[in-house]
N, C-alpha and C positions, 0 to 999 in steps of 0.2 A: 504494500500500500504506500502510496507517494506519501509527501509530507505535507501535501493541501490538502487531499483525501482523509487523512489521519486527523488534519486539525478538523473537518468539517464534519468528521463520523463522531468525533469528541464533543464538537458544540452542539450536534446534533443531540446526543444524548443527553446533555446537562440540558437541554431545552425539556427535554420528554419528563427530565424530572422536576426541572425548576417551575414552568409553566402549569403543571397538574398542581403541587404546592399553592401558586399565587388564586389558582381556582378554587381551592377546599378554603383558604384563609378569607378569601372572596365569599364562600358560602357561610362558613363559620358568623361572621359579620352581619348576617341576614339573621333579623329575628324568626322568621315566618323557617327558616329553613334549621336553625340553629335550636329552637325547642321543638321539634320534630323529632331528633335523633339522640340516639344515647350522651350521653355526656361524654364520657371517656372513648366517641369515635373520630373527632378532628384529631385532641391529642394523639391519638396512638397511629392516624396518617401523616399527623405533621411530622411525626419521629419517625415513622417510616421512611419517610422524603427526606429527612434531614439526614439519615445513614447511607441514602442511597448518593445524596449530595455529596457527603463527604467522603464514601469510598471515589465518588469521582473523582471531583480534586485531587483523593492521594495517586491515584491511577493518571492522570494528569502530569502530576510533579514528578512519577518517575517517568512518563517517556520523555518529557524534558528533559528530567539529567543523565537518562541513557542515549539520547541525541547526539549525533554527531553537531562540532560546532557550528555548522552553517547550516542546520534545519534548526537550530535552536529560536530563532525568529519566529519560524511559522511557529512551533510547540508551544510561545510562551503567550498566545491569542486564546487558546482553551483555556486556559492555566487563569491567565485572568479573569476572562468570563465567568468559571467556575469560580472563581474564587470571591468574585463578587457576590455573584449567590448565593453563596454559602456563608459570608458574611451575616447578609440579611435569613437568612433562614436556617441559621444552625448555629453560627458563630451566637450571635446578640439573643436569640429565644435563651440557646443554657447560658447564657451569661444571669438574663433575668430570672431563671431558676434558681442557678446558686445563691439569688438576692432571696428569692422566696423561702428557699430553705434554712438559710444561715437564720439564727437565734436574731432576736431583737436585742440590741445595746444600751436600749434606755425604753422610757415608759410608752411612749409616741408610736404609735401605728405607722406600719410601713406604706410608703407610699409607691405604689404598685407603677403610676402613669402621673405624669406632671403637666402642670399646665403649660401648652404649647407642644409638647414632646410631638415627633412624629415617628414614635414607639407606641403598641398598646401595651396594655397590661400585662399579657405573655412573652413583649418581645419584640414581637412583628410588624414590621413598617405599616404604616398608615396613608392612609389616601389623603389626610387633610391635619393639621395641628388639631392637637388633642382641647379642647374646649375648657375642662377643668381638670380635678386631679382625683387618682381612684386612689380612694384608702382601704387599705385592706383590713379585712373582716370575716366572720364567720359566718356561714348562714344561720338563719333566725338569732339574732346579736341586736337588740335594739339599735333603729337610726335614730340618733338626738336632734337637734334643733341645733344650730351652729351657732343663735343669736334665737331671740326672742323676735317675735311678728305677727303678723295675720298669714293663717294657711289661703291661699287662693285656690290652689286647685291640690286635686288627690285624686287621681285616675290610671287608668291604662293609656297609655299615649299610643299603643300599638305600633312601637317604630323601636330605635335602639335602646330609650332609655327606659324601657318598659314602666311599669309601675314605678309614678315619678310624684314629687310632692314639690309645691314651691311654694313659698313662705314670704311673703314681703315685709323687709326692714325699713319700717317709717320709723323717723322723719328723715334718716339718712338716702334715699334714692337706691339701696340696693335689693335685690331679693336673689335667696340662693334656690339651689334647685339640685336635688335629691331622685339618683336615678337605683333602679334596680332593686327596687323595695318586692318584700313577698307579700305585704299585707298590710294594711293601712289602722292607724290607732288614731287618727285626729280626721276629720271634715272639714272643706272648703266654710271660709267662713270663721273659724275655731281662731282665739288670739293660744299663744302659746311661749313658754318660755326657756330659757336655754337649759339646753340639757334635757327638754322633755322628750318626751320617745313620740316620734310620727311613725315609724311603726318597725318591720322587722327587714335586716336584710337578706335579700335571696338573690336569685339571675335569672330576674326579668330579663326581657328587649332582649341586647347582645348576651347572650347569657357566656358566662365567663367559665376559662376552664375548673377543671377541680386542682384545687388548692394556688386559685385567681381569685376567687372571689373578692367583691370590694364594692365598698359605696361608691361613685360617682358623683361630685362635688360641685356644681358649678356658683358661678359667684356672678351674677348680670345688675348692667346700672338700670337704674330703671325699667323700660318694659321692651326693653331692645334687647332682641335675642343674640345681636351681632358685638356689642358693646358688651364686652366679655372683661372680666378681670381677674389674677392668680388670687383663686381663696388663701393661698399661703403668706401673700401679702399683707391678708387681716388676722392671720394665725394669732391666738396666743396660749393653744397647747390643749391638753386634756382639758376637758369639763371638770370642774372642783364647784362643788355645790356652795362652799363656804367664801368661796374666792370672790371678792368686788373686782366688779369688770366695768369701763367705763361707761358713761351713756353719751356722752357728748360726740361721739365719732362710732362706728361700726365696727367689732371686735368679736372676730369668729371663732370658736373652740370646736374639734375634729367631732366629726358626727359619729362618732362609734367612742364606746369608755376602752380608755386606755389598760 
């Protein structure tokens, strides 16, 4: 086999696995397709994909260094392509595992996906910056109230962020929004105050893998869904029932107990 043949049977292949990969992580993403199917069957194709990726690469890197030095050019076109790949789909996913399994170092919930990231939860590239930030949590684990407000709404959105709750903080112009609830404890309507339970977490909407799970956070100015801002910005830590927390400005504490 020539050495343009060689390179194009190789991209060939890393196509056949990288492309099936961005399809399941594409379906995964889909509510309507995503609570349909077992839980433990995206992970256990994304890991499948992600072994077939990286035996490629290594199968890759050696016909490169078995290469004579003047095919070493064409060789090292697969070697990157693949390499890229597997960056996004094998490299950064067990990177954000070892995050999820390492012990926590202090009291604060980990935080799974940041605001803006174009990382989700598990890892995997995103179509668009990440809106707010997931905290991770257990399912059924009370969601808290980040701040005190009025509940506006409490429903199924039937889209990513399933069973969503949002809360408006007068007189400051902000209101947060609370996605992937399993069950609602407050009504549109309802004033409510920090630290109270609006209800339980689960994996609504994008339903998240097993041992991903996490609230979904977001922090909007007013009633503009586009006018986004880092809930971490108004961070000031676990919920402490005894704690004086200001009233003169907006000062958020993590929706799940520490």
């Amino acid at each position: 086999m020539t050495g343009v043949a060689a390179e194009r049977s190789t991209i060939g292949r890393a196509l056949w696995i990288a492309l099936p990969v961005a399809v399941l992580l594409a379906a995964a993403s889909s509510p309507a397709i995503a609570q349909r199917v077992p839980r433990f069957l995206f992970p256990a194709l994304a890991a499948l994909g992600g072994a077939l990726l990286g035996r490629s690469l290594m199968r890759a890197l050696v016909r490169l260094a078995r290469a004579p030095a003047p095919a070493r050019r064409v060789q090292i076109v697969p070697v990157v392509l693949i390499g890229v790949a597997a960056l996004f789909f094998l490299i950064l996913p067990h990177g954000r595992l070892v995050y999820v399994l390492l012990p926590s170092t202090g009291r604060e919930p980990k935080i799974l996906a940041g605001f803006g990231d174009w990382r989700g939860s598990e890892g995997y590239p995103r179509l668009d910056a990440h809106r707010g930030i997931d905290v991770a949590g257990r399912p059924g684990v009370d969601v808290l109230a980040a701040a005190g407000g009025r509940v506006t709404v409490a429903r199924d959105s039937h889209d990513l962020c399933g069973l969503i709750v949002v809360v408006d903080h007068q007189p400051h112009g902000y209101r947060t929004i609370y996605c992937h609830l399993s069950m609602f404890s407050v009504t549109p309507g309802q004033t409510v105050v920090r630290g109270q339970p609006l209800g339980t977490l689960g994996t609504s909407g994008q339903r998240a893998w097993p041992g991903y799970e996490h609230m979904h956070l977001e922090l909007q100015r007013g009633n503009d869904p586009s006018d986004l801002n880092d809930p971490l910005s108004r961070m000031a830590g676990c919920f402490e029932e005894a704690r004086p927390y200001p009233t003169d400005h907006l000062v958020l504490t993590y929706p799940v107990r520490c």
